[in-house]
N, C-alpha and C positions, 0 to 999 in steps of 0.2 A: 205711545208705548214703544221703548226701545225692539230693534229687531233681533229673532233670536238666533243665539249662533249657532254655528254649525253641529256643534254636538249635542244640542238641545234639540236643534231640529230633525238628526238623526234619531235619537232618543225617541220623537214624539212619532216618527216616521216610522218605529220597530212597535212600539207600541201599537199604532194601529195594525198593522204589519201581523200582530199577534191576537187581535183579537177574538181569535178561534179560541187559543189557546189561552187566554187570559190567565196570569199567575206564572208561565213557563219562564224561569230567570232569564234574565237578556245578555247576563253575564255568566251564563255557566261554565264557560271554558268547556273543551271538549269531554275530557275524561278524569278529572280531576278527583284524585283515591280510588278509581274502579282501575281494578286491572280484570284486562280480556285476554283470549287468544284468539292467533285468527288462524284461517283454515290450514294455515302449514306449521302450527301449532305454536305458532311464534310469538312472546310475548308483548300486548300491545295494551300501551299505557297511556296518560296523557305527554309524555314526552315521543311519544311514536309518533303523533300527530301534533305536535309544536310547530308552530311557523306554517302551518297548513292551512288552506281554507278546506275546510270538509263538509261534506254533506252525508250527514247520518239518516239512517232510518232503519225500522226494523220491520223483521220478517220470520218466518220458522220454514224449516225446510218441506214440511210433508203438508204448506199451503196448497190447495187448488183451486184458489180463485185468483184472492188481489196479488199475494205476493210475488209469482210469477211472472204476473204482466206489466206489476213495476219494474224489476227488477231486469227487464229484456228492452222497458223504456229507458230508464235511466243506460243502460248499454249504450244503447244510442243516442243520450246525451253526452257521454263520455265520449263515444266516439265522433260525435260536432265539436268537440271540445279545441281549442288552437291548444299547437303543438307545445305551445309553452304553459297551456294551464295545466294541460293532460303532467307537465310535470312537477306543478304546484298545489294539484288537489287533490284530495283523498276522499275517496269513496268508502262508507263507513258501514255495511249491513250488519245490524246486530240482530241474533235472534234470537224471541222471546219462549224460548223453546230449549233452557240451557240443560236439561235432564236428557234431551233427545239429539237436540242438535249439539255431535262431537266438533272438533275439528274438520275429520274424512267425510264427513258427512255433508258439510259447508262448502270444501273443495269440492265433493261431488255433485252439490245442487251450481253451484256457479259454473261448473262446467256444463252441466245438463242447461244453464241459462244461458251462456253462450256469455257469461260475465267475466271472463276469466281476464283482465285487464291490471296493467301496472298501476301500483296506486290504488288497489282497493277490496279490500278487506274485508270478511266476512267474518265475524267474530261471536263467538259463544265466553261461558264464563264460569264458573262458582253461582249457585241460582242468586244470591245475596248480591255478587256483583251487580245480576246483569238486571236485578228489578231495584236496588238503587238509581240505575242507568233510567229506568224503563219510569220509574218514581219522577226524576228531578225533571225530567220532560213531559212528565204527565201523558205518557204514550197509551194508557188505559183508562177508562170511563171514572172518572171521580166514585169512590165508594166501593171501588171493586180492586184492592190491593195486588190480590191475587188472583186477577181472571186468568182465564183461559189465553190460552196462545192467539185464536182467533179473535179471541176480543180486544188487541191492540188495534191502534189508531193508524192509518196510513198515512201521516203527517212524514213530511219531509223538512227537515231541520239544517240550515245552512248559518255557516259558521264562518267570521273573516280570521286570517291571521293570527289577529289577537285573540283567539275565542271566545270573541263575542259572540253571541247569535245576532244575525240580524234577519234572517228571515225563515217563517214557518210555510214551505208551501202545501195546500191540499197535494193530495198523494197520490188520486184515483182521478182523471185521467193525469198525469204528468202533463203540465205544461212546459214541453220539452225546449222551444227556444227561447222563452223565457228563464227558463233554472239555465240554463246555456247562455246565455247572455248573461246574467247574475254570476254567474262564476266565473269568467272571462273577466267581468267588471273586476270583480274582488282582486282577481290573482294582478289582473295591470296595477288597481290601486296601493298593491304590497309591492309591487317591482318599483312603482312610484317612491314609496316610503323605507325605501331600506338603503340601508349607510352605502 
């Protein structure tokens, strides 16, 4: 049996990769028809994050459990990050909270997180937006369209260049140098790949 090539073996690598999530497209490109804003009311589409590797995930402002202590992890992945991915990646917090969570309200929870970091966004939306967003990644319990703010998923969703997904990581503890190693990878492998 011939051996498989590289994009099959990626392919077959994302798929396991996904098994949590079984069904979440592997090609969803980041933001493709959802427009957001993010916390300095700025508007952010999928051309905001074009040529990006981003790491999305979501959260709502008035969590007091998971979302905080993601959210103070991931900081400090950002902050291990090399100085060159720190300007290749974008960090994506969307919340599932778009009735409550304004703009001021996102700028005030990522300053209260200690998040306030170049390169990354904390975004609300039109509720239609942001549970199409919240739909194509399956960030809610199958069967439950509409849940509650709490009852998203704390999956973390990392995305190369081309917005591909290529990995889902569990959310809750952050495997910090691991996703930090993963996005170091991604961002060298686009410096590798660009004209």
């Amino acid at each position: 049996m011939p051996s498989l090539r590289l994009p099959h073996r990626l392919a077959l690598l994302t798929a396991a990769a996904l098994a949590l999530g079984a069904g979440v497209p592997s090609r969803a490109a980041v933001l493709p028809g959802i427009q957001l804003q993010d916390q300095h009311a700025a508007a952010l589409t999928a051309a905001s994050v074009a040529q990006r590797v981003v790491l999305l995930h979501f959260v709502f402002t008035t969590c007091s459990t998971t979302c905080p202590t993601q959210v103070r992890e991931l900081a400090a992945v950002h902050d291990s990050l090399s100085k060159e991915a720190r300007a290749h990646v974008r960090f994506l917090s969307v919340s599932v909270d778009p009735l409550s969570d304004t703009p001021a309200t996102l700028a005030a929870f990522a300053r209260r997180m200690d998040a306030q970091r170049p390169g990354w966004s904390f975004a609300t939306g039109r509720p239609e937006q942001v549970q199409a967003l919240v739909d194509r990644m399956q960030a809610t319990a199958p069967g439950r369209p509409r849940s509650a703010p709490q009852d998203h998923r704390t999956s973390l969703y990392l995305f190369d260049a081309s917005g591909e997904l290529v990995q889902r990581f569990a959310g809750v503890p952050v495997d910090r140098p691991r996703l930090a190693a993963e996005i170091n990878r991604l961002v060298a492998a686009k410096a590798r790949t660009a004209p």
